[in-house]
N, CA, C and O atoms as a DFTB+ gen file, in Angstrom:
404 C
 N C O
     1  1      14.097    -229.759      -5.121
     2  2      14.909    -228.815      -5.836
     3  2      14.224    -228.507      -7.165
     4  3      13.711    -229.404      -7.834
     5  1      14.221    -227.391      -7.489
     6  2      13.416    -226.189      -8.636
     7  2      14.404    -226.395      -9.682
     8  3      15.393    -225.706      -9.434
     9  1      14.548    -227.137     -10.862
    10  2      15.341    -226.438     -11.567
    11  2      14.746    -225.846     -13.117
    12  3      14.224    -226.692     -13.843
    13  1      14.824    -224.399     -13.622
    14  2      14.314    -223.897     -14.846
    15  2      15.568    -223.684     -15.775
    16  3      16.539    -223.089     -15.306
    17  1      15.590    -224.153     -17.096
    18  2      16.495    -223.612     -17.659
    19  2      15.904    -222.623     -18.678
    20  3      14.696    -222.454     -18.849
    21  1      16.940    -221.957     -19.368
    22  2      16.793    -220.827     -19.932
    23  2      17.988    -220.749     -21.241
    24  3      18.983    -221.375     -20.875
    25  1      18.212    -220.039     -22.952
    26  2      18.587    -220.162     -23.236
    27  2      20.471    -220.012     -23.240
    28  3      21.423    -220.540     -23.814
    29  1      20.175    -218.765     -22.033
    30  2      20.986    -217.661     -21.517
    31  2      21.727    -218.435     -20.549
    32  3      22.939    -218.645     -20.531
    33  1      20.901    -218.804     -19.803
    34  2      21.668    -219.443     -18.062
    35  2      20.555    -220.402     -17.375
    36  3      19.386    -220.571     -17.721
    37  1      21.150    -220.879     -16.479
    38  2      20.352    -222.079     -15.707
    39  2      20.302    -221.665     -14.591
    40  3      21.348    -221.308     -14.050
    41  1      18.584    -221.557     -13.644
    42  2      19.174    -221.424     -12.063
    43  2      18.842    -222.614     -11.447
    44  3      18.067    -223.408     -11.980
    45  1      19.279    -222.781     -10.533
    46  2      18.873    -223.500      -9.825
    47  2      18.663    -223.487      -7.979
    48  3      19.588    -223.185      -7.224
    49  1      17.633    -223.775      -7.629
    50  2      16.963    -222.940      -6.577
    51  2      17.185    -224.133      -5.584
    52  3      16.806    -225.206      -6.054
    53  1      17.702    -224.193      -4.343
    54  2      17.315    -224.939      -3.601
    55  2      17.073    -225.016      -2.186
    56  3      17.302    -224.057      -1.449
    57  1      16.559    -226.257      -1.717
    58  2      15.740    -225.482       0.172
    59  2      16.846    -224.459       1.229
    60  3      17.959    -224.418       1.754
    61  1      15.851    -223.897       1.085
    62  2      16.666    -222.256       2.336
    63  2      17.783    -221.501       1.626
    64  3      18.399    -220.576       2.154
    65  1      17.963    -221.871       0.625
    66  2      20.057    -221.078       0.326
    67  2      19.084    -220.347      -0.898
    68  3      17.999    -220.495      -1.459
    69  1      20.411    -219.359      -0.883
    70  2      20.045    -218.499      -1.849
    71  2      20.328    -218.778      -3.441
    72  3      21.393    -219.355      -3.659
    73  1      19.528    -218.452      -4.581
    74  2      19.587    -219.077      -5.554
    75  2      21.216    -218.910      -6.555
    76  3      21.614    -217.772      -6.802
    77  1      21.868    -219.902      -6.954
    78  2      22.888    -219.520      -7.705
    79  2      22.820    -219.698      -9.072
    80  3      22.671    -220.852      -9.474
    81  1      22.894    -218.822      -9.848
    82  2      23.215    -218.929     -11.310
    83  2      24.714    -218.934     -11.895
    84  3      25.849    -218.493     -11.716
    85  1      23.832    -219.829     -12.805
    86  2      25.197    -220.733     -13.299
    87  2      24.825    -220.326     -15.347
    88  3      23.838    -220.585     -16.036
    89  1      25.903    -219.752     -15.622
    90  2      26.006    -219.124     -16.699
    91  2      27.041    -220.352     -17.965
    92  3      27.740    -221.333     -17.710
    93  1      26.815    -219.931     -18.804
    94  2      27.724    -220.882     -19.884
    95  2      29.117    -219.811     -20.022
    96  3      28.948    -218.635     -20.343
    97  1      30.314    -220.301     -19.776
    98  2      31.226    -219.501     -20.261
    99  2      31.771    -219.675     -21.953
   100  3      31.735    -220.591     -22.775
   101  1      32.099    -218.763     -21.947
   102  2      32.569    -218.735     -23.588
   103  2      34.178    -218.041     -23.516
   104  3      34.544    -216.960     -23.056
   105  1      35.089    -219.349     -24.292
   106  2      36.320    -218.630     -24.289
   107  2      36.684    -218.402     -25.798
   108  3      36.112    -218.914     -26.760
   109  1      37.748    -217.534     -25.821
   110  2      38.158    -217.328     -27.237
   111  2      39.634    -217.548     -27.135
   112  3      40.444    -217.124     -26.311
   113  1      39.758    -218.215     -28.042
   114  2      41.315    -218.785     -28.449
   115  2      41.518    -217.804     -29.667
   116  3      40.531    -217.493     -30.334
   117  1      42.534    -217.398     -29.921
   118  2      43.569    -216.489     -31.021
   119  2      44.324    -217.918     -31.359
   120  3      44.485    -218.779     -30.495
   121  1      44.845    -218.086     -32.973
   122  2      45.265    -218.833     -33.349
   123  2      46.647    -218.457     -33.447
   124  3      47.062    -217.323     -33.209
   125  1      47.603    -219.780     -33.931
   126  2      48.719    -219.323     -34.711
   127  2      48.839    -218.127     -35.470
   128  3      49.613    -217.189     -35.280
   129  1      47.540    -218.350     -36.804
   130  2      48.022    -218.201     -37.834
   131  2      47.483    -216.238     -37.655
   132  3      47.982    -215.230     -38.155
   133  1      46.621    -216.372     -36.981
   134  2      46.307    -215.126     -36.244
   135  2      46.989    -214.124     -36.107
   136  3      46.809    -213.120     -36.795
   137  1      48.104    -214.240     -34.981
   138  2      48.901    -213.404     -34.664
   139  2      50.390    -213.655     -35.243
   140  3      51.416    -212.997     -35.069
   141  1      50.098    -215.141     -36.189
   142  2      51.567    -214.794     -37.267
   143  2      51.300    -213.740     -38.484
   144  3      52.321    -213.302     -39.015
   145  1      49.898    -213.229     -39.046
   146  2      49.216    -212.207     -39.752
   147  2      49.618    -211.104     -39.262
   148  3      50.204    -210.377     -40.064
   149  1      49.469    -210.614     -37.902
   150  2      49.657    -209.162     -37.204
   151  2      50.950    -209.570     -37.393
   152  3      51.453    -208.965     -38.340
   153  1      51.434    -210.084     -37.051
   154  2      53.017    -209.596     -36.584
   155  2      53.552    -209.521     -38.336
   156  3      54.362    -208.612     -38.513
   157  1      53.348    -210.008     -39.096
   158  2      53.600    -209.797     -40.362
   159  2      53.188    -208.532     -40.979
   160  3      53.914    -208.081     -41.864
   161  1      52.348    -208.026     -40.711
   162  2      51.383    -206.635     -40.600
   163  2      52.155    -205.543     -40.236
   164  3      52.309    -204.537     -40.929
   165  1      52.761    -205.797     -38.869
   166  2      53.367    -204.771     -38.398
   167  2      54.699    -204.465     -38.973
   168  3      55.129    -203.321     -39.118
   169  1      55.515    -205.872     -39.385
   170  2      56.680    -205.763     -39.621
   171  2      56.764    -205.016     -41.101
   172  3      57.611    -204.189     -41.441
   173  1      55.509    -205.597     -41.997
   174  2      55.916    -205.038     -43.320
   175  2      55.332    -203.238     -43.073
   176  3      55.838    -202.381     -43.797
   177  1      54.384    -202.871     -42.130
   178  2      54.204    -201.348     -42.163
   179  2      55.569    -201.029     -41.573
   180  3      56.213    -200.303     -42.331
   181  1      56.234    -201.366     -40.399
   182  2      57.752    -200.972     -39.855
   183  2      58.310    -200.575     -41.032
   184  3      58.522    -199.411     -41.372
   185  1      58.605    -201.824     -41.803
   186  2      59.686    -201.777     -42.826
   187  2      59.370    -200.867     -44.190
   188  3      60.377    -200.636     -44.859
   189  1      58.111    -200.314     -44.703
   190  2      57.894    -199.115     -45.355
   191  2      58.036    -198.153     -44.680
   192  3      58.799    -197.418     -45.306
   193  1      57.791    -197.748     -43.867
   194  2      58.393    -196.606     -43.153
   195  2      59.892    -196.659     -42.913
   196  3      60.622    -195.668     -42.881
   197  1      60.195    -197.659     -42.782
   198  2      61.999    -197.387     -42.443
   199  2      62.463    -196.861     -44.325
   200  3      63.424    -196.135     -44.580
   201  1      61.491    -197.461     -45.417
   202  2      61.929    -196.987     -46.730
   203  2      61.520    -195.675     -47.024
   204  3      62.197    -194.839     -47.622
   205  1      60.776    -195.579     -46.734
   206  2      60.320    -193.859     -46.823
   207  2      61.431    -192.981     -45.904
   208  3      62.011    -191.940     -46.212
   209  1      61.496    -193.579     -44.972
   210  2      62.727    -192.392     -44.125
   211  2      63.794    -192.473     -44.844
   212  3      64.348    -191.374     -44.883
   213  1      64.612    -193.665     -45.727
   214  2      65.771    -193.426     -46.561
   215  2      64.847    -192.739     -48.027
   216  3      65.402    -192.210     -48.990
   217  1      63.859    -192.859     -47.920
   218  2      63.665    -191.599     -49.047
   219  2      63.969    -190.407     -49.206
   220  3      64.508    -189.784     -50.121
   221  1      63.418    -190.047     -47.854
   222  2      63.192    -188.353     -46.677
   223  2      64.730    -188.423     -47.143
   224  3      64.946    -187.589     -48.022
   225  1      65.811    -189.155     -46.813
   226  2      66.960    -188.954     -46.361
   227  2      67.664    -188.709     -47.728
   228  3      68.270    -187.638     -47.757
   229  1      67.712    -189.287     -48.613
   230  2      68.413    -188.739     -49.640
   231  2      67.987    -187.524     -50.396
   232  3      68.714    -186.757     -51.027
   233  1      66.646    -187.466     -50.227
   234  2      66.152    -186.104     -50.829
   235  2      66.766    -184.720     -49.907
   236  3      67.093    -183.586     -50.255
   237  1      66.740    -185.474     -48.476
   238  2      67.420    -184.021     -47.596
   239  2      68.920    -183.904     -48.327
   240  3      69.170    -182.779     -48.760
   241  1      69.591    -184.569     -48.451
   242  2      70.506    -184.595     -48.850
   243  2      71.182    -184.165     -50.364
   244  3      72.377    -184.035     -50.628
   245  1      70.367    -184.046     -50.984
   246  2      70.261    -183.866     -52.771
   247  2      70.040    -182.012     -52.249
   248  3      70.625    -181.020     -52.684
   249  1      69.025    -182.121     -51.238
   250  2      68.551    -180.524     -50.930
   251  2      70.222    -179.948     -50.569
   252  3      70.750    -178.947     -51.054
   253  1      70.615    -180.573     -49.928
   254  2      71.984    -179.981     -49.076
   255  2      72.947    -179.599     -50.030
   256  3      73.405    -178.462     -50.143
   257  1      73.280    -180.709     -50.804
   258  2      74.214    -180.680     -51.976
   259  2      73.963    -179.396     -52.524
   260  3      74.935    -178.693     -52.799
   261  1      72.810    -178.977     -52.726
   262  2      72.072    -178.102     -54.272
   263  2      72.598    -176.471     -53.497
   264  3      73.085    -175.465     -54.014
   265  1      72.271    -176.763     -52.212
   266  2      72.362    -175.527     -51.315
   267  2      73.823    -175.331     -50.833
   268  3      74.194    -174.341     -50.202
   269  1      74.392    -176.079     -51.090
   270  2      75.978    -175.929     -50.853
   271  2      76.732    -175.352     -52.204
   272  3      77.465    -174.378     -52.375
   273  1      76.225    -176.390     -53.101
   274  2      76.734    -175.924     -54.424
   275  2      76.157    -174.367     -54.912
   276  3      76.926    -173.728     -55.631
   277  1      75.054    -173.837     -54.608
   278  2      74.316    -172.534     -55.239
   279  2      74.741    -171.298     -54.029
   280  3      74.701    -170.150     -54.472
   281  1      75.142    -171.449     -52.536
   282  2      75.334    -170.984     -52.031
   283  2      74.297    -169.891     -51.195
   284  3      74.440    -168.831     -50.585
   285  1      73.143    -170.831     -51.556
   286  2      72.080    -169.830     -50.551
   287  2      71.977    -170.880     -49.243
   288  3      72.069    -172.085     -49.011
   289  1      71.732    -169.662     -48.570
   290  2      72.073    -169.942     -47.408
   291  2      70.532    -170.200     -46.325
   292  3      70.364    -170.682     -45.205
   293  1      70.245    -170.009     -46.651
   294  2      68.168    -170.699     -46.485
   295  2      68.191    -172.310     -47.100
   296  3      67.985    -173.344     -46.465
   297  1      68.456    -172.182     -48.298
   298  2      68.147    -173.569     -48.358
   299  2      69.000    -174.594     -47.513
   300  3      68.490    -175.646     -47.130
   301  1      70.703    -174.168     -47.148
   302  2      71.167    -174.798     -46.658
   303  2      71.136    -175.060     -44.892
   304  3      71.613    -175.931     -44.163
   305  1      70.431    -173.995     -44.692
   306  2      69.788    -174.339     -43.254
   307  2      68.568    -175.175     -43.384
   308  3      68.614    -176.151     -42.635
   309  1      67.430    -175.089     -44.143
   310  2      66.384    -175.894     -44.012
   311  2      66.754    -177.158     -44.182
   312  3      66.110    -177.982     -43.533
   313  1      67.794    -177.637     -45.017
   314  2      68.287    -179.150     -45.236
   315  2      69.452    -179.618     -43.640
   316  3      69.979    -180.708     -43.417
   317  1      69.510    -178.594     -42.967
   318  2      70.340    -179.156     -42.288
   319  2      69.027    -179.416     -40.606
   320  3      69.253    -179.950     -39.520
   321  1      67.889    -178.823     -41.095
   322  2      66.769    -179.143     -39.827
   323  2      66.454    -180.436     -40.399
   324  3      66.861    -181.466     -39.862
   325  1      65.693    -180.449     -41.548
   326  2      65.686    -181.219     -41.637
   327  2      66.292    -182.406     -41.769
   328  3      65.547    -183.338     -41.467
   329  1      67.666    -182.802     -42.202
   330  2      68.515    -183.677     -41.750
   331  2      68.530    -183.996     -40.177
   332  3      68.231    -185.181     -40.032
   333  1      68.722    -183.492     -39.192
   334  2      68.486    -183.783     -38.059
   335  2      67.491    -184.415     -37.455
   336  3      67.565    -185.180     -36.494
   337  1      66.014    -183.876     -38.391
   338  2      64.490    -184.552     -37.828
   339  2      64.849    -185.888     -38.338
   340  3      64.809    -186.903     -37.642
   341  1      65.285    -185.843     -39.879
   342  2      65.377    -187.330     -40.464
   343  2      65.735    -188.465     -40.093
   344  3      65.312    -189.604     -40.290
   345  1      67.215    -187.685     -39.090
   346  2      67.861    -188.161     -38.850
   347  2      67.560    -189.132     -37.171
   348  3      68.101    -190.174     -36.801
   349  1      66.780    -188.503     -36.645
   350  2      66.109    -188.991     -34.924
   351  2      65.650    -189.596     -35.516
   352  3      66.236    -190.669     -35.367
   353  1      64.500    -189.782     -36.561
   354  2      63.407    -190.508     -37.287
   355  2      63.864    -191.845     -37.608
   356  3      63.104    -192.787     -37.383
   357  1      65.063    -192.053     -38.129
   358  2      65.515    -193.112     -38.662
   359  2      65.776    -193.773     -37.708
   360  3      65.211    -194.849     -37.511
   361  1      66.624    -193.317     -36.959
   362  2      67.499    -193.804     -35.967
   363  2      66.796    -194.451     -34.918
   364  3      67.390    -195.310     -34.266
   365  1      65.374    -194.107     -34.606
   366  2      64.623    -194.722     -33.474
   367  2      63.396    -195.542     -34.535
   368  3      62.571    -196.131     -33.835
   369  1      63.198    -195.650     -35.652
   370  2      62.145    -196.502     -36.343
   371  2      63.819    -197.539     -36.448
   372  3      63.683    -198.489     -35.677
   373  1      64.838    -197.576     -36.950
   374  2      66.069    -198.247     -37.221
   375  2      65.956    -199.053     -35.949
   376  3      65.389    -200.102     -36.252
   377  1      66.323    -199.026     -34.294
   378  2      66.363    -199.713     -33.335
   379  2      64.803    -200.352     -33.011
   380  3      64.645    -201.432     -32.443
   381  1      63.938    -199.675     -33.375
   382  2      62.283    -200.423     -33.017
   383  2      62.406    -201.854     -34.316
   384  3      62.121    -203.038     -34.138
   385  1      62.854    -201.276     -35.398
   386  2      62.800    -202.580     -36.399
   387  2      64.210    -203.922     -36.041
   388  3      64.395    -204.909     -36.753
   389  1      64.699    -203.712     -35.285
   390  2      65.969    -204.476     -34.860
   391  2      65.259    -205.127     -33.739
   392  3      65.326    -206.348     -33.886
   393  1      64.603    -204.790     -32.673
   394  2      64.258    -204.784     -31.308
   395  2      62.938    -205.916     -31.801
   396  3      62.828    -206.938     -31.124
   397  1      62.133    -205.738     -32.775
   398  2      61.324    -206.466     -33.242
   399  2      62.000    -207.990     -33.816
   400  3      61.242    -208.958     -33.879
   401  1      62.837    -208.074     -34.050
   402  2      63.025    -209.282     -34.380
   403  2      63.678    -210.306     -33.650
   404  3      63.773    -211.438     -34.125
């Protein structure tokens, strides 16, 4: 029996059969502290965005007021689209940040 090694892999050759190589495996382990980082990552980007949407949201709302009180009627439609977008926005980042924990 032939055997050559190599830094890569080892073969080893023997009478009549065909030669098999035999490779080093390499595994990778992810730690604790690893994916307690991401998940901390994600939760604090979740949770600025859920503050920015109560930003969006009172400003739509300050818009609404202003447009109710002045009586134009443009501004009080654009605050009421946008209230609605705000409003899906919240409401599904609101259940993804619940669903996460």
């Amino acid at each position: 029996m032939v055997r050559r090694t190599c830094s890569t892999h080892t073969e080893r050759n023997t009478h009549m059969t065909a030669t098999t190589t035999e490779r080093p495996t390499q595994t990778v382990e992810t730690t604790a502290t690893q994916a307690t980082t991401t998940d901390t990552q994600t939760e604090a980007n979740r949770l600025t965005f859920a503050v920015a949407m109560i930003a969006v949201m009172f400003a739509v709302m300050v818009m609404a007021v202003v447009g109710a009180v002045t009586g134009i009627p443009t501004l009080m439609f654009a605050s009421s689209v946008l209230a609605a977008i705000t409003m899906g926005v919240g409401i599904y980042t609101g259940v993804n940040l619940l669903e996460a924990r």
